[in-house]
C-alpha positions in Angstrom: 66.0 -97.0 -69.0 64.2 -94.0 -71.0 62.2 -91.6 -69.4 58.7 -92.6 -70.7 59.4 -96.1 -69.2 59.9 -94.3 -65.7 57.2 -92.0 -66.0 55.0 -95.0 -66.6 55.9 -96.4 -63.2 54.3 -93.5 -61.6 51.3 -93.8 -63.0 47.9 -94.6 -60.7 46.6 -98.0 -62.3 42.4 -97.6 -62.4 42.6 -100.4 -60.0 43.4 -98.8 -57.1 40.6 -96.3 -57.3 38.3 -99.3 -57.9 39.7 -100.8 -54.3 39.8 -97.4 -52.7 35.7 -97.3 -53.3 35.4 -100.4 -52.6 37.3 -100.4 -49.1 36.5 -96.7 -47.8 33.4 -95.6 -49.0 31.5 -98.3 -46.6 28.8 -98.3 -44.0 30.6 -99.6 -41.0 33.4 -96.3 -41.2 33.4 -94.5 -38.6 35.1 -91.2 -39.5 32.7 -90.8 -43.0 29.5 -91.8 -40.9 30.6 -89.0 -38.2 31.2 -86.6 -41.3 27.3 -87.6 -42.5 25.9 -87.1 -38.9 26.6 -83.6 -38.8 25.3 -83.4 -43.0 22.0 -84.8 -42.0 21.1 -82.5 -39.2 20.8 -79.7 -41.8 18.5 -82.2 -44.4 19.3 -83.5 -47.7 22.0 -81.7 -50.0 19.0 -80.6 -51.9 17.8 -78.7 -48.7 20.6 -77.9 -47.9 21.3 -75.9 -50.8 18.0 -74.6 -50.8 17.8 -73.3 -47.7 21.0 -71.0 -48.5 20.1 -69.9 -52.0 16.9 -68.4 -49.6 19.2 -67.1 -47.3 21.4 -65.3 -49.4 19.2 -63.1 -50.9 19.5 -59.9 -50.7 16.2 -59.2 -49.5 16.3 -61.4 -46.4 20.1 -60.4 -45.4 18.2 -56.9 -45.5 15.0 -58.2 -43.4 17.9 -59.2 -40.8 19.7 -56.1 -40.8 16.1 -54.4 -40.3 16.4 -55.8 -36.7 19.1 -56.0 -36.3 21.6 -52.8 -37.9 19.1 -50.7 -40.0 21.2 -47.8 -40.1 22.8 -50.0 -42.9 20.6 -50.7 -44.8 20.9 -46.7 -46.1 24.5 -47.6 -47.0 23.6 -50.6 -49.3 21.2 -48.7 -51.1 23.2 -45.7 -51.4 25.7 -48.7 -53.5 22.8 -50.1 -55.3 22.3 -46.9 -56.6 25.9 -46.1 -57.6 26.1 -49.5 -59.3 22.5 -49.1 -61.2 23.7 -45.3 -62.3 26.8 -46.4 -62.9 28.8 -43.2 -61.0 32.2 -45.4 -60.3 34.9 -45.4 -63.0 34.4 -47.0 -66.2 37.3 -49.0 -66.8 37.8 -47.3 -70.1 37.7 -43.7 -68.7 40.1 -45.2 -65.7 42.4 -46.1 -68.7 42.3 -42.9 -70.3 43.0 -40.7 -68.0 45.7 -42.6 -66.6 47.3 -43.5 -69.8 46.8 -40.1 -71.6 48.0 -40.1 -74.9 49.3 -43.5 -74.9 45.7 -44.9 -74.5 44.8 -45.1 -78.5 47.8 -47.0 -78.9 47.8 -49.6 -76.2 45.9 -53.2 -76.8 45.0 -54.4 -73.6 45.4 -58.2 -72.6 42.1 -59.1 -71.7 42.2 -62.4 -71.7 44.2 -63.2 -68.5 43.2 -60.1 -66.2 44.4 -60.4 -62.3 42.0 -60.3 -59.6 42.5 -57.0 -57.3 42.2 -58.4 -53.8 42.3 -57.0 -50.8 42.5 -58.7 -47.4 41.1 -58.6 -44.5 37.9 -56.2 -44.8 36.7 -56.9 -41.4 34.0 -54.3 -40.9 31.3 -53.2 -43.2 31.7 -49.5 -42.0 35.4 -49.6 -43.6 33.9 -51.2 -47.0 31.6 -47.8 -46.9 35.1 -45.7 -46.6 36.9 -46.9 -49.6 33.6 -47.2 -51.8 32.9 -43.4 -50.9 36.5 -42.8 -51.6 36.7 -44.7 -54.7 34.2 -42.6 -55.9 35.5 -39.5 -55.1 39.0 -40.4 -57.0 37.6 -42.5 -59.4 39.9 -45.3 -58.0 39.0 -49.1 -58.3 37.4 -50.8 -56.3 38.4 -54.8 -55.3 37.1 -57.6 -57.1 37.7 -59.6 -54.5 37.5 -59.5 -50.5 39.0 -61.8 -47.9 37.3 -61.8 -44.1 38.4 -63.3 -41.0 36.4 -61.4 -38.6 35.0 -63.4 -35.7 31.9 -65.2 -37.5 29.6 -64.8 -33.9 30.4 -61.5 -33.3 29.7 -60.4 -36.9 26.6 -62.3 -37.1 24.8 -60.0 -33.8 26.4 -56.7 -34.7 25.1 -57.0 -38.4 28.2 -56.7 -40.5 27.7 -60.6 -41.5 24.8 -60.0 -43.7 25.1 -56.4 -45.0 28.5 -57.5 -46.0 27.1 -60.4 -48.2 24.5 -58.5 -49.4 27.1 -55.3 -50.5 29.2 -57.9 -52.5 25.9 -58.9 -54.3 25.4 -55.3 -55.2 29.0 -54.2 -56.3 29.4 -57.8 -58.4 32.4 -59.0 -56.0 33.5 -62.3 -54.5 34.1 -62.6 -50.9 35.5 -65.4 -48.5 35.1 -65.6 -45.0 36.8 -67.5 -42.0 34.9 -69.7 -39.8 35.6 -69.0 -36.1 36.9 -72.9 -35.7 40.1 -72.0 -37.1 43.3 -73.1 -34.7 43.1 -69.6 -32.6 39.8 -70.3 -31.0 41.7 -72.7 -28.2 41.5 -76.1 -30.3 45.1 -77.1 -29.2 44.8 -76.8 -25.2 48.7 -77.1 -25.0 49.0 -73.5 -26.2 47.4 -70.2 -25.2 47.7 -66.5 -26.4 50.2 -65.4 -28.8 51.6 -69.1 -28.9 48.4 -70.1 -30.0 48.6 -68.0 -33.0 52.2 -69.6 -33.6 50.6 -72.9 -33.5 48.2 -71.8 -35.7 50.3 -70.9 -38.7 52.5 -74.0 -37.9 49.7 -76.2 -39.3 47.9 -77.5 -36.2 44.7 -75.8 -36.3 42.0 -78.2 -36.2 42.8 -81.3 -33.7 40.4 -84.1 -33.2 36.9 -83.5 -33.1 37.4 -79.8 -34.3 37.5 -80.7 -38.3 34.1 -81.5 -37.5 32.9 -78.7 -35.8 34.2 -76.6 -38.6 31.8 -78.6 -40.8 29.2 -78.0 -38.8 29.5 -74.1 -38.8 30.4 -74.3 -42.2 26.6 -75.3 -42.6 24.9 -73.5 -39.7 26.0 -70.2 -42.3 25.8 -71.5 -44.8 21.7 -72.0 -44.3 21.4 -69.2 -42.2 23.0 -66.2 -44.3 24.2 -68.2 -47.6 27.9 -68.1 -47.2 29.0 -69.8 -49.8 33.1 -69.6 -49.8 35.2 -69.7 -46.5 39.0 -70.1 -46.2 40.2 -73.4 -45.4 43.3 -74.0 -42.8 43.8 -77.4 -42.5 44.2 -80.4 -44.6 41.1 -82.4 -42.5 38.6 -79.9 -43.6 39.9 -79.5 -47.0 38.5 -83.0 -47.6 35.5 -81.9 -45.6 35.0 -79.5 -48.3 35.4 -82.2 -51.1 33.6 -84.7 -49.5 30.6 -82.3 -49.1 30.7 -81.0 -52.5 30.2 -84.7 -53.7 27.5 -85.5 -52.0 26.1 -81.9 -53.8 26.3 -79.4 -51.7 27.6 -76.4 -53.1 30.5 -75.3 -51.2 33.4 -73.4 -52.2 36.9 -72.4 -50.5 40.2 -70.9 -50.9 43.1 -72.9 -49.3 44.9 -70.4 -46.8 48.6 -69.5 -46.8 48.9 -71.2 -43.5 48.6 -74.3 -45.0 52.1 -73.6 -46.8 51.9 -74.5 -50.5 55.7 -73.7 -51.1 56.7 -75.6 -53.9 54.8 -77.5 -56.9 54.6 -80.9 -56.1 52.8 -78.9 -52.2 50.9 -77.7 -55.3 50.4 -81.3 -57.2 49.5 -82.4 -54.2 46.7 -80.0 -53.7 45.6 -79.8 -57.1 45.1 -83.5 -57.6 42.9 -83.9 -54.3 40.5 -81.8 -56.4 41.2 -83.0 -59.4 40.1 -86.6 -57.4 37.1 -85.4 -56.0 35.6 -83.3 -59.0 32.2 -83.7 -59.9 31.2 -85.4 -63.3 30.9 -82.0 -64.7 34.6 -81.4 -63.4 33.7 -78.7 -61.2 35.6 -78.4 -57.8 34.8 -76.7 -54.5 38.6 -75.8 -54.6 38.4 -72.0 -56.0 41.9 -70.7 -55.2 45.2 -71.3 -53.6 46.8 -68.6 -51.6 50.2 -69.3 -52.0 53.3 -69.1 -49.3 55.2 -65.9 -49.2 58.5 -68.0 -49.8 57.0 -69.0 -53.2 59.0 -67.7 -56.3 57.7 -67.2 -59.4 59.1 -70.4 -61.2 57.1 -72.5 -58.7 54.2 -70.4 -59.6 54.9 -71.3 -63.3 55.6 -74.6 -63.2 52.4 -75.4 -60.9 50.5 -73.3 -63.4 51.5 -76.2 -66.1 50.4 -78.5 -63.4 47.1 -76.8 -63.3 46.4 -76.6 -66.8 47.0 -80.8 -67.4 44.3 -81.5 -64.6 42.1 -79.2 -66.2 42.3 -76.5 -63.1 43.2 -73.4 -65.1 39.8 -71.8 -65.1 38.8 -73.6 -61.7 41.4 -72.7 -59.1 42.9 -69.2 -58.9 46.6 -68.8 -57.8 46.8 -66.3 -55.0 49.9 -64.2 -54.4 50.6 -61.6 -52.3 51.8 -58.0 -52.9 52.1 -57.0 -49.9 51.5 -57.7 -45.8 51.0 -56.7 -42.7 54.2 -55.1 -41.2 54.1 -56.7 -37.7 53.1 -60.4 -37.1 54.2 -62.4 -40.5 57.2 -61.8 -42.5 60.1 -59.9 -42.6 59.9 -56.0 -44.0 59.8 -54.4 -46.2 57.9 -57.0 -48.7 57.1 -56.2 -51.9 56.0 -58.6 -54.7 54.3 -55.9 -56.9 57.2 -56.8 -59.7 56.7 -60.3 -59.8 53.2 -60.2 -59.9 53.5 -58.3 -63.1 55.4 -60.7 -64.7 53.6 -63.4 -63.5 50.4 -61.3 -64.9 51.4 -61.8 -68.5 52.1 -65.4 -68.8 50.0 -66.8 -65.9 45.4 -67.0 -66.3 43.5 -67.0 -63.3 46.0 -65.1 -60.8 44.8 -63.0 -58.0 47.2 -59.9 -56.5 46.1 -60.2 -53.0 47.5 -56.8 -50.4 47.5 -57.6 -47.3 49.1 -54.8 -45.9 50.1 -51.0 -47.1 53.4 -50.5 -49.1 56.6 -50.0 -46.9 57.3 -46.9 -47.2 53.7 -45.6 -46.2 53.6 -48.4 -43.4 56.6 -47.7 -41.6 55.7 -44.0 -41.4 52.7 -45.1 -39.2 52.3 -44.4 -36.0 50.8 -47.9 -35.4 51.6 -50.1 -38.1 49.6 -53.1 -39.8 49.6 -56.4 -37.2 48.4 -59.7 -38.4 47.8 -59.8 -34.9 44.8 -57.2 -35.0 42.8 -60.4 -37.1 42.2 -62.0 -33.7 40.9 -59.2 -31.3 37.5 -58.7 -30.6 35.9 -55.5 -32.0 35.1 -54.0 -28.8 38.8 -54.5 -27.0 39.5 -52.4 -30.6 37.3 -49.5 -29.5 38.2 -49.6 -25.6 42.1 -49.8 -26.4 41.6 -46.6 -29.0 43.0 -48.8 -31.6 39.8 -48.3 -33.9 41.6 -45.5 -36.0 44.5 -47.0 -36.7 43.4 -49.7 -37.9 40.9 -48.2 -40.4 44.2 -46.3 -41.6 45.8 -49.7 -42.0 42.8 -50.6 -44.4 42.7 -47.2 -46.4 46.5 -48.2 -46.6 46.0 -51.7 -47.9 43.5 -50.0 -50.9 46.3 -47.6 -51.8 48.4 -50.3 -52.3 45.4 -52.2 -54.5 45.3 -49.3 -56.5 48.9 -48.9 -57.1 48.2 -52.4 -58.6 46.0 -51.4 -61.0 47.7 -48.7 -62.0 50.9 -50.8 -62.6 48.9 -53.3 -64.5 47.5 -50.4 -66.4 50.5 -48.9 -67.6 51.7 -52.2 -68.4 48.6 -53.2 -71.0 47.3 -55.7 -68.6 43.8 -56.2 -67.7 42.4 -56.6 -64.4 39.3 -57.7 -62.1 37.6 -55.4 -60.3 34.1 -55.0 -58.4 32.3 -55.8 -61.5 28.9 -54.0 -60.8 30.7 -50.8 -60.5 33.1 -50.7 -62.6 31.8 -50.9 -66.2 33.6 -51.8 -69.4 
């Protein structure tokens, strides 16, 4: 038998989507009316949507911080005013004076820049530190930020909405992470550090949690106009397409806890939104953070997988450079390498650091710990932690801008906070 005749067997007759709508999508399920319940407290899609373009103006995160955190509201204009002067780096004078004489000679591929992203910002104060250094050392600054500060305590200490309204201003995307997210106590059969463990082992939102997460998805959404959250479990990944259907205007990342590892992980993933596309063919699906075990062939392979289900310019592939030291995988780790060979033959991939480089982190006196995600800001301050962990930060941004540097020398384009950093 010839491979064309075997291929063919795996191919999904029209039919069975025909009985899948037929059979599912009906009045009388339980699990989609319970998804439309918590929808319909927030109004129609239409509402829905309105209500957080509102929101997420600037002017009304700013009106919030005014009662909230005024005292900020002098940092965001100190970066409007940066990004309308245009004092940050130009990408060209970046370029120059990095490359020196090689500059007139070098043709820069443009057309497949990485995303510079740096993870996790979790307080606005440390966003001010690396901007204000940035500008001092004409470094770059990211195009991308990932969050997973406690949602609550951000929203009543302010950082929520002078964050959103700081990415606005420097022309940056940023995700956050809901609070229901496996280490709030959803699985009562763990507790403490084994909670995180059961976490990142893929149990993170049992039973009625899946909902919940929807439901804070929207409370936020509406309220401050969060747009793009990480997603850590399978259940609310169809949340997410489910509510983009109905038109609601949702987007997410896909988490490396969820443990895309291999490409058919990845087919698997990528034809869920591929599924559940609008008629315009857009996805809530925006990127897939990728498992540290990942090699680069699975990377390139799943980027052919991509590009057939007409993903490419859709769904970023997220891959880290580097972690924390404590709390997640084995040290030292360094990807830097593969990332720029990845970089030359891969579009739409993203260079995430989520901790400093080796050699700087093991020369701490308190290392980066994944760990420090899931503590409260004020057990932070009261265990003199506070510090440290802003060092970890200014850490992860000299490893960012190693990044760029690398990518630099190497004639490689990349995307950084676009309001400040002009052509």
């Amino acid at each position: 038998m010839g491979r064309e005749a075997l291929l063919s067997r795996l191919r999904i007759p029209a039919v069975r989507l025909e009985e899948i709508n037929a059979e599912l999508f009906t009045a009388d399920s339980r699990a989609l009316n319970d998804f439309l319940d918590v929808v319909e407290k927030y109004g129609s899609p239409e509402e829905i949507n309105r209500k957080a373009a509102e929101a997420g103006r600037p002017s009304v995160l700013e009106a919030k911080l005014r009662q909230i955190r005024p005292e900020y509201l002098a940092d965001l204009e100190w970066l409007r005013r940066q990004a309308e002067t245009g004092t940050f780096v130009s990408l060209t004078a970046y370029r120059q004076k990095l490359l020196g004489e090689r500059f007139r000679d070098t043709v820069f591929k443009e057309s497949q820049p990485v995303t510079l992203e740096i993870s996790a910002c979790q307080y606005f104060p440390w966003l001010m530190d690396i901007a204000r250094r940035a500008l001092e050392n004409a470094e770059i600054m990211p195009g991308r930020f990932i969050r997973v500060r406690n949602m609550q305590e951000q929203e009543a200490d302010g950082d929520l909405p002078a964050f959103a309204a700081a990415m606005q201003i420097i022309g940056a995307s940023v995700v956050e992470q809901l609070d229901t997210r496996g280490s709030d106590g959803a699985n009562i059969h763990l507790g403490g550090a084994d909670t995180l463990i059961g976490y990142y082992g893929g149990v993170g939102e049992p039973n009625g949690y899946a909902l919940k997460w929807l439901d804070e998805y929207l409370y936020y959404y509406t309220h401050y106009g969060v747009r793009q959250v990480l997603n850590v479990n399978h259940g609310t990944v169809l949340l997410g397409y489910l509510l983009h259907r109905l038109g609601i205007d949702i987007q997410f990342k896909i988490s490396v806890t969820l443990g895309n590892d291999n490409p058919y992980n990845a087919l698997w993933t990528l034809l869920t939104a591929r599924l559940f596309a609008r008629q315009d063919g857009s996805t809530p699906l925006v990127g897939v953070n990728w498992s540290n075990s990942v090699t680069n062939e699975t990377i390139g392979i799943s980027a052919q997988l991509r590009k057939a289900l007409e993903l490419e310019d859709r769904v970023r592939f997220e891959h880290h450079v580097t972690e924390t030291w404590k709390g997640m995988v084995i040290q030292p780790y360094l990807r830097r390498e593969e990332v720029l060979e990845l970089a030359g033959r891969v579009a739409n991939l993203s260079a995430k650091h989520e901790g400093g480089e080796p050699d700087v982190e093991q020369s701490r006196e308190r290392p980066s710990d994944v760990r420090d995600y899931f503590r409260t800001k004020a057990e932070i301050l009261a265990s003199g932690d506070w510090e440290h962990l802003r060092l970890n930060f200014h850490d992860k941004f000299e490893a960012l801008n190693r990044t760029a540097r690398a990518l630099t020398e190497r004639g490689l384009g990349f995307v950084a906070a676009g309001n400040l950093h002009r052509p």
